[in-house]
N, C-alpha and C positions, 0 to 999 in steps of 0.2 A: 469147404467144410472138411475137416479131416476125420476120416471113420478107419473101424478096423474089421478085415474078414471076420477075425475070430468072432463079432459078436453075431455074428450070423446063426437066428435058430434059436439064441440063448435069451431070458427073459431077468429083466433087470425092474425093481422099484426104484424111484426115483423120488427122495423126498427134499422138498421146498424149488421154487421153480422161480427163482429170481436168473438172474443173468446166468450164470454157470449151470443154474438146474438145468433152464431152459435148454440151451447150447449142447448140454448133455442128453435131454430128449433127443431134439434132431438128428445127430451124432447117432446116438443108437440105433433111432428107424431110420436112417439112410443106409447103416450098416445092416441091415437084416433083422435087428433085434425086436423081442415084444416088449414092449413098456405098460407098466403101472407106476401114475406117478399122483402125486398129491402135495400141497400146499395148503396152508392156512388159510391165506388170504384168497377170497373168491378171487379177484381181481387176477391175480398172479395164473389162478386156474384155468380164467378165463380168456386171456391174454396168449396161453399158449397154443388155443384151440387156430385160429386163424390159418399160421404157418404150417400148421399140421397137414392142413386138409380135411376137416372136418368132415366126414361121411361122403368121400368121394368114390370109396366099394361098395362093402355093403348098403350104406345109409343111402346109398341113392344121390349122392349129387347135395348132399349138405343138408337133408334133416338127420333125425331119427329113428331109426328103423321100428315099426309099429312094437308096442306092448313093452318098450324097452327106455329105462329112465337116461335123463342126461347123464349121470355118471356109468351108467354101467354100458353105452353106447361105444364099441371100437371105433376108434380115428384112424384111420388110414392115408400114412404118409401120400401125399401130393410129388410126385414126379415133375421135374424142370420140364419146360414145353419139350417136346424132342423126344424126351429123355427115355428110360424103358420105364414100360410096367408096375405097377406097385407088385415086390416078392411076395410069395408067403411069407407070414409072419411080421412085417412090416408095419404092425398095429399098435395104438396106444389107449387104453383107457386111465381116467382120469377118475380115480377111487380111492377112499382111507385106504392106507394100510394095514389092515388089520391082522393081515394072513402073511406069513414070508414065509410059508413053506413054498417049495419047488423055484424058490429065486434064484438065480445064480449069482446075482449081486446088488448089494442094495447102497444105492447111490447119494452120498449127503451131500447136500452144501457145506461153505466151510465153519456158517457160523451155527450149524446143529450143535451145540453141545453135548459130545459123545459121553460125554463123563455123569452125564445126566438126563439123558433123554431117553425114553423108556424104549422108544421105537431102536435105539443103537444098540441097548440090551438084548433086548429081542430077536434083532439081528445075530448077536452073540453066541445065545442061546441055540438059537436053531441051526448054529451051524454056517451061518451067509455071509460072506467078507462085507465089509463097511468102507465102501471108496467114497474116491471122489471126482473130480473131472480130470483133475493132474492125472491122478492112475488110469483111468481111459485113454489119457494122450500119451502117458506109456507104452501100454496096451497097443498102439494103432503105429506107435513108432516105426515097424517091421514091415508096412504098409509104405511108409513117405520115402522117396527119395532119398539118398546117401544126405546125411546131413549133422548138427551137433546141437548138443543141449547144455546153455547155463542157469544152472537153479541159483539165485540169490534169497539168502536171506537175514534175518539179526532182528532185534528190538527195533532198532531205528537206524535209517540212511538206507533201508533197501530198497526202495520204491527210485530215490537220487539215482543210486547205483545201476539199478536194473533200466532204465531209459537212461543213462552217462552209458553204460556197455552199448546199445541199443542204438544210442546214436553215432557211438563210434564206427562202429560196423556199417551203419548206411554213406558213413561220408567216408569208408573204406570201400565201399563199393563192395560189400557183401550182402546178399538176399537174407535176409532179417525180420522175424516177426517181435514181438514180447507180447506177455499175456498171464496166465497168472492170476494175482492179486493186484496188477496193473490192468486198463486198457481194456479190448476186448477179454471175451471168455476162446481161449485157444483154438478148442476145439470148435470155434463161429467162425475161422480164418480159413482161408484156403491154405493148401500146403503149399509149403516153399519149396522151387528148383534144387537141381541136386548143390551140395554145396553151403545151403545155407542154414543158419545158426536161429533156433528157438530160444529168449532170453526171456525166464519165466523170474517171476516174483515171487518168492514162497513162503506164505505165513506159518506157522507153526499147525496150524488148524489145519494147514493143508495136506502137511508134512505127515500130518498123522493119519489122513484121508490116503498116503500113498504109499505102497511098496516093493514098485518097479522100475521106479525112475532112478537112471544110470545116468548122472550125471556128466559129461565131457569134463567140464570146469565148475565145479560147486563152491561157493562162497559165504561164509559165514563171517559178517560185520561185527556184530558186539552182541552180550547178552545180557539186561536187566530186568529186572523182576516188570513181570508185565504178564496180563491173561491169568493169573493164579488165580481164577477162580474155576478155570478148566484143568488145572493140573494136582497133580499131590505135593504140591508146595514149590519151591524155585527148583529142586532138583530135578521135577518130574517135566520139568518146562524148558529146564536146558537139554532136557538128556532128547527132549522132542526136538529141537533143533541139530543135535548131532545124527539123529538118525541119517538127513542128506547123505552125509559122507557114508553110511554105514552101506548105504545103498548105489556104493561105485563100484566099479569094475578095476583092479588093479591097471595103475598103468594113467589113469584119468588124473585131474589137478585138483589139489584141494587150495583152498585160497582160505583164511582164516586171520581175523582181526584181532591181537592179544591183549586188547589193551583192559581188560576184564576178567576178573579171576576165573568164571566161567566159560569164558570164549578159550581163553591160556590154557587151559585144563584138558579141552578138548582138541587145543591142538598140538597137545603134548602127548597125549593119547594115537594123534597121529603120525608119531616120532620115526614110526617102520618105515613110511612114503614117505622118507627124505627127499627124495629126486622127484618128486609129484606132489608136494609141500611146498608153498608159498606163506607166510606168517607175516602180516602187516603188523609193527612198533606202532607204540602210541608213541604220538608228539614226533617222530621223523621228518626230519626238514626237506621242507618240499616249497618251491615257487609256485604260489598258487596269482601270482600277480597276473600272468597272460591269462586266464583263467577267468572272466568275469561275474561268470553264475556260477563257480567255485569257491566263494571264499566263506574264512570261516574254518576253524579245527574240523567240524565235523564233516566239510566238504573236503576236509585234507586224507580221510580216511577213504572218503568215497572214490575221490579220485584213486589213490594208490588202489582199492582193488580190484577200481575198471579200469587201469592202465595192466594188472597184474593179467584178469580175465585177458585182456587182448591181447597180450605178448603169448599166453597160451595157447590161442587160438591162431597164432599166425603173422597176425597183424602189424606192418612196421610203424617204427618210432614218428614217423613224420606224419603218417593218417593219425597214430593217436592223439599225438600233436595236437594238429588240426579240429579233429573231434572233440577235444577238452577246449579248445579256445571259442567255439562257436557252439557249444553248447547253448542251450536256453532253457532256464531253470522249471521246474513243472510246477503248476497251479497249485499253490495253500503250500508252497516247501518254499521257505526263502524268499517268497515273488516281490519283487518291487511293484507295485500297486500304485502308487505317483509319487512326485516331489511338489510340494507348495509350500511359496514364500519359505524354501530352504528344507525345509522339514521331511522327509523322508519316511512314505510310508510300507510297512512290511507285513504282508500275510503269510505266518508259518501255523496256521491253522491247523498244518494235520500234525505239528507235535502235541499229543495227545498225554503226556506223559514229563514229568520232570526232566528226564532224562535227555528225551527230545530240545527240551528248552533250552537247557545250558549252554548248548553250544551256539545258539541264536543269542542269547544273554551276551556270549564273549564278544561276537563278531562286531556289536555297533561299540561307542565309547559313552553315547546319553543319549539312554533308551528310556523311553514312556512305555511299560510293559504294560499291555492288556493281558490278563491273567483270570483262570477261572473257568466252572462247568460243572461237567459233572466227575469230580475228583476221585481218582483210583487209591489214592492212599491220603494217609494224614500229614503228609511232609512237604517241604519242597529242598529237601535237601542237599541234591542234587545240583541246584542253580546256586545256591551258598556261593560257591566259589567267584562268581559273577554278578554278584547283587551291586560290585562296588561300580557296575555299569551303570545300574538302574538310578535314574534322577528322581523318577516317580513311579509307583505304581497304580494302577485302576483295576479293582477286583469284578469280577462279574457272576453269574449263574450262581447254582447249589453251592459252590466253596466259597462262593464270596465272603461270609463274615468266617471265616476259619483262613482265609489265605490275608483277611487284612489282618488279625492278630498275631498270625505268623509273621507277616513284614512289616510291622509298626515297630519303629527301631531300630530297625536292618537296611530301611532306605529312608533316602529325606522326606518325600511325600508317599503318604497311601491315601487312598480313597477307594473306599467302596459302593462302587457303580452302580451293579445292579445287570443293567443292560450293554448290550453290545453297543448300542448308539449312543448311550450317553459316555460310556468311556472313551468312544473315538471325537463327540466334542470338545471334552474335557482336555482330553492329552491333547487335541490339536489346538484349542487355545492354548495349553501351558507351554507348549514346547518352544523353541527357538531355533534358527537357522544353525543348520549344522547336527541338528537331535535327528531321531529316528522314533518313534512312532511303532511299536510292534505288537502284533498281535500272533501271541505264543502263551497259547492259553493253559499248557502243560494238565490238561483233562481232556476227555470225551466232549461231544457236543450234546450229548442227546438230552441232557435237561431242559434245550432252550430252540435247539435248533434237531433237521431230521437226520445231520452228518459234518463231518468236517468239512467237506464240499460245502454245502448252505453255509455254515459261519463264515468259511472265508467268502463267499458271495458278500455275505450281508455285511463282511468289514468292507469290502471295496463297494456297495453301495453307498455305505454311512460314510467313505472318504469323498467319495462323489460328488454326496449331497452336502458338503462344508460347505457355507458361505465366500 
């Protein structure tokens, strides 16, 4: 677990308690800190009390201390067998927050929507910074071992990018976590030996959650309109991703993808760090052939800026080498899911956005695109340029009868499906050896399914279960 002295003494709310809340609890009462935390969901509430140590001070060994309700009952961190003492102050109650006077920090998750959620006002209001877990592991930095941090992030390819950094560093034989918006929650990991490299994931939600983090090598992919329903329109959403760089220490590497007038802008803006400026070209010709969970333009971007991250960081050409050839591609991005009777099936589940898809569009030459959800805009404009791949389409979810009207015309087959399983019968009777089969749904899942995780489960069930 990694904690920090500072928070020793000091008393933090902590609201929604999913992975990162959670990780944040503990974090703070291993660190000395009092907590107040709260979630919506009982479950989540409930689920934190275990590791806590539910009433092993006061409460006597795990009830509730007489005359005193569940919620307003102090939890007192549990100590490792061995280990010392529960400190003063080491307590957590699990209560609304209604009061944020005398907080010293009030802790969101990433998906709070700060731009509307009355508790982030209130916070405001009275005074009490609004973080997140990233600015905690800031925060605790001065605590770990001599070591380095790269924050990744863009619209789309960060998650590639940040496990391609991630796993070049392990097959260089460098001590390596990632975390983030990937994987675990950071601060649930143990700290790394001196020497080794933090590769964090960074959404924009989180970027706003953080104002301490001094990137080593900071990396910014691409930027297209995405989240505006959290921001004051595209501007207030790019300018949220350049914060990263705003937040280095001269002398650190900025790594930036131009191939978007927004990403360009901002790293034109970084024109004084010439000699700590690295700027990926769109379309630069690169061997992505040795490479076999690389291909594809938009893996041609990923690659160049975890081959850029690594060269900053030290790392010679033949581990990166190595690293990019033996990669293996991560679950719902790109994933080869089987081949039958020829036909080649693809879960790119987590492009949630058009934007995301095009580049999946290019990489096959007759593709059966599963398409469809819960749709972020009215377009698919984006994939335009790659439609002359698509042999068929199969619409599904909430856009379904709005993305077949859109592609009636533009490709030789549409069909509107409906379901997840009846588009993966469907394309899989129609296709022929040598087609590809893909499911790049360029929306949300949440109309039909709990996450992009579950859709891509339920396309590789519904491949499974072909005849």
């Amino acid at each position: 677990m990694i904690t920090s002295r500072d928070w020793a003494g000091k008393r933090y709310a902590v609201l929604g308690l999913a992975r990162s809340g959670a990780a944040s609890v503990s974090a703070l009462l291993a660190g000395g800190a009092s907590v107040v935390a709260w979630d919506s969901e009982p479950d989540k509430r409930e689920a934190i009390l275990p590791g806590t140590g539910r009433g092993t001070s006061e409460a006597g060994g795990g009830g509730v201390p007489l005359g005193e309700s569940f919620a307003e009952a102090p939890l007192h961190h549990q100590p490792a067998a061995g280990g010392p003492p529960p400190r003063a102050g080491e307590d957590l109650k699990i209560a609304p927050l209604d009061d944020l006077s005398g907080f010293d920090a009030l802790v969101v998750s990433p998906g709070v929507p700060l731009n509307t959620h009355p508790l982030a006002a209130a916070a405001r209001a009275a005074g009490v910074p609004v973080i997140g877990d990233i600015e905690l592991f800031a925060q605790a930095r001065h605590d770990l071992p001599p070591h380095k941090v790269v924050g990744i992030t863009g619209t789309n390819g960060k998650s590639t990018t940040t496990a391609l950094v991630h796993h070049i560093l392990k097959t260089a034989g460098v001590p390596t976590l990632m975390g983030g918006n990937i994987g675990l929650p950071i601060l649930g990991q143990e700290p790394l030996p001196e020497g080794g490299v933090y590769v964090l994931e960074l959404s924009s939600y989180q970027i706003d959650l953080t104002q301490s983090l001094d990137c080593d090598v900071a990396v910014l992919l691409n930027i297209t309109p995405d989240h505006l329903d959290r921001y004051d329109g595209f501007a207030g959403y790019a300018a949220s991703k350049a914060r990263l760089f705003a937040m280095q220490s001269a002398g650190h590497v900025a790594v930036v993808g131009t191939g978007d007038e927004a990403s360009a802008n901002i790293a034109q803006g970084l024109a004084g760090r010439a000699e700590d400026l690295v700027t990926i070209a769109p379309d630069a010709p690169l061997d992505q052939s040795r490479w076999p969970a690389l291909q594809g333009p938009h893996n041609a971007q990923n690659a160049q800026a975890a081959i850029a991250v690594a060269r900053a960081l030290g790392i010679g050409e033949d581990a990166i080498e190595a690293g990019l050839a033996s990669y293996a591609s991560l679950p719902h991005r790109m994933q080869h899911v089987a081949t039958r009777n020829g036909v080649a099936f693809v879960n790119d589940s987590k492009a949630t956005n058009p934007e995301s898809t095009s580049p999946a569009l290019a990489a096959f030459p007759r593709v059966h695109w599963i398409v469809g959800g819960k749709r972020k805009g009215d377009d698919l404009d984006a994939c335009a340029a790659h439609l002359d791949h698509v042999v068929a389409a199969y619409t599904i979810g909430e856009a379904a009868p709005l993305f077949y009207d859109l592609l009636k015309g533009k490709v030789p087959v549409v069909e509107q499906s409906g379901t997840l399983e009846a588009a993966v019968a469907h394309a899989a009777a129609a296709a022929r050896s040598g087609d590809t089969v893909l499911l790049s749904p360029a929306c949300a899942s949440f109309d039909q399914f709990r996450d992009y995780e579950a859709r891509g489960d339920a396309f590789r069930a519904a491949v499974e279960a072909l005849a």
